[in-house]
C-alpha positions in Angstrom: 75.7 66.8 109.3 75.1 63.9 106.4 77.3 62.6 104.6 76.4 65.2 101.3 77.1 68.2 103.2 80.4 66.5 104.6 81.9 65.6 101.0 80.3 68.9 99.6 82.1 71.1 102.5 85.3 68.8 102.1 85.3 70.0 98.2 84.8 73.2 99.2 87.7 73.5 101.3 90.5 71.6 98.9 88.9 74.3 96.3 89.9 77.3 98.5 93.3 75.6 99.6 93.7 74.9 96.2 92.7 78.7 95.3 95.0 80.4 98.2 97.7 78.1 96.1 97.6 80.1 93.3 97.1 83.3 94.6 100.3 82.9 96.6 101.6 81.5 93.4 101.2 84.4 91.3 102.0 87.3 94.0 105.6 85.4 94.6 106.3 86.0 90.8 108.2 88.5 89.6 105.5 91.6 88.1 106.3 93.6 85.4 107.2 97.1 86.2 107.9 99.9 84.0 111.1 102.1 83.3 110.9 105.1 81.6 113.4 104.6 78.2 115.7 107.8 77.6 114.7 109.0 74.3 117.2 110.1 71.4 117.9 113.9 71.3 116.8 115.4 68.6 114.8 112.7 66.9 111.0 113.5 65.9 108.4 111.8 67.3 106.0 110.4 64.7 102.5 110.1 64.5 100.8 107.5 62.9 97.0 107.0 61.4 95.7 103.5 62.6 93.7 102.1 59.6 92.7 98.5 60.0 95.9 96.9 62.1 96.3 93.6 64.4 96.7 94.0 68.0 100.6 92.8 67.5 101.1 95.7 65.2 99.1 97.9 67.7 101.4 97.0 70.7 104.4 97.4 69.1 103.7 101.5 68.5 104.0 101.3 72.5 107.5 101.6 74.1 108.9 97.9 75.3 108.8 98.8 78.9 104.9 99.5 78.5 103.5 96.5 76.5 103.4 93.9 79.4 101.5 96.5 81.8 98.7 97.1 79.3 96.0 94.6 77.3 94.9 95.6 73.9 91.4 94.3 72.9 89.7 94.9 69.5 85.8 96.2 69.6 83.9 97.0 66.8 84.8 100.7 66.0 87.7 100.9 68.7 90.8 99.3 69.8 90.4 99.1 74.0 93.5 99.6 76.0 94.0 99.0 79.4 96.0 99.1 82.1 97.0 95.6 83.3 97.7 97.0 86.9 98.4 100.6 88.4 101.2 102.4 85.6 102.1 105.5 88.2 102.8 109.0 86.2 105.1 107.9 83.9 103.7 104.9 82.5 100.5 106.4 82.4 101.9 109.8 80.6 103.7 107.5 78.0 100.8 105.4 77.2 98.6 108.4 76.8 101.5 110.3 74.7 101.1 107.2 72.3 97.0 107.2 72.3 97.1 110.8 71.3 99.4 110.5 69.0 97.2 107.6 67.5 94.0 109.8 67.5 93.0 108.2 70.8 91.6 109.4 74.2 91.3 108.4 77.8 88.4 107.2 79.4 87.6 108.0 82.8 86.1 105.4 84.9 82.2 105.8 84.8 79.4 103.6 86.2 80.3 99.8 85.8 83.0 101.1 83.6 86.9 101.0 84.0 89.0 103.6 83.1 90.7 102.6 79.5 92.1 104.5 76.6 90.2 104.2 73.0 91.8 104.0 69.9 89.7 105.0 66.9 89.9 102.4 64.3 
């Protein structure tokens, strides 16, 4: 082996080492998980018409416990949400309760695709 393939192979193991770091890094940290909020008896849901909001405004028509599981990403005739990891029943039904309510569907998972809601603008 020359001396190239030495310091190139030498890089490429402090850049894997340096990689596994993070990885361990980030799965010792605390995820978010989601618990269902108890909603007020008696109190109507509402349904609201998205015209032309901000994704701030967007996440905030989702319940607290939701918004750190889920990304929000503006395309042109569509708001995208998606999951941020597995939500499990619950999260899942509450985030779609919100979609519909917003005039939004779910989108299965399709070729090259991965399963988001869309939110009509």
């Amino acid at each position: 082996m020359n001396k190239d393939e030495a310091t190139f192979l030498a890089k490429l193991r402090d850049a894997f080492a340096m990689a596994a770091e993070a990885c361990n890094d980030y799965l010792n940290t605390e995820q978010p998980t989601y618990q269902k909020a108890t909603a007020s008896a008696g109190k109507p849901q509402e349904q609201t018409i998205i015209a032309d909001v901000k994704v701030g405004e967007l996440l905030s028509k989702f319940p607290q416990e939701l918004r750190p599981l889920i990304t929000i990403t503006d395309a042109m005739d569509f708001w995208f949400v998606k999951p941020v990891k597995f939500l499990g029943k619950d999260a899942f039904a509450d985030a779609s309760e919100v979609v519909r309510g917003l005039n939004g569907k779910y989108e299965r998972a399709a070729q090259g695709v991965k399963a988001h809601w869309e939110i009509p603008k």
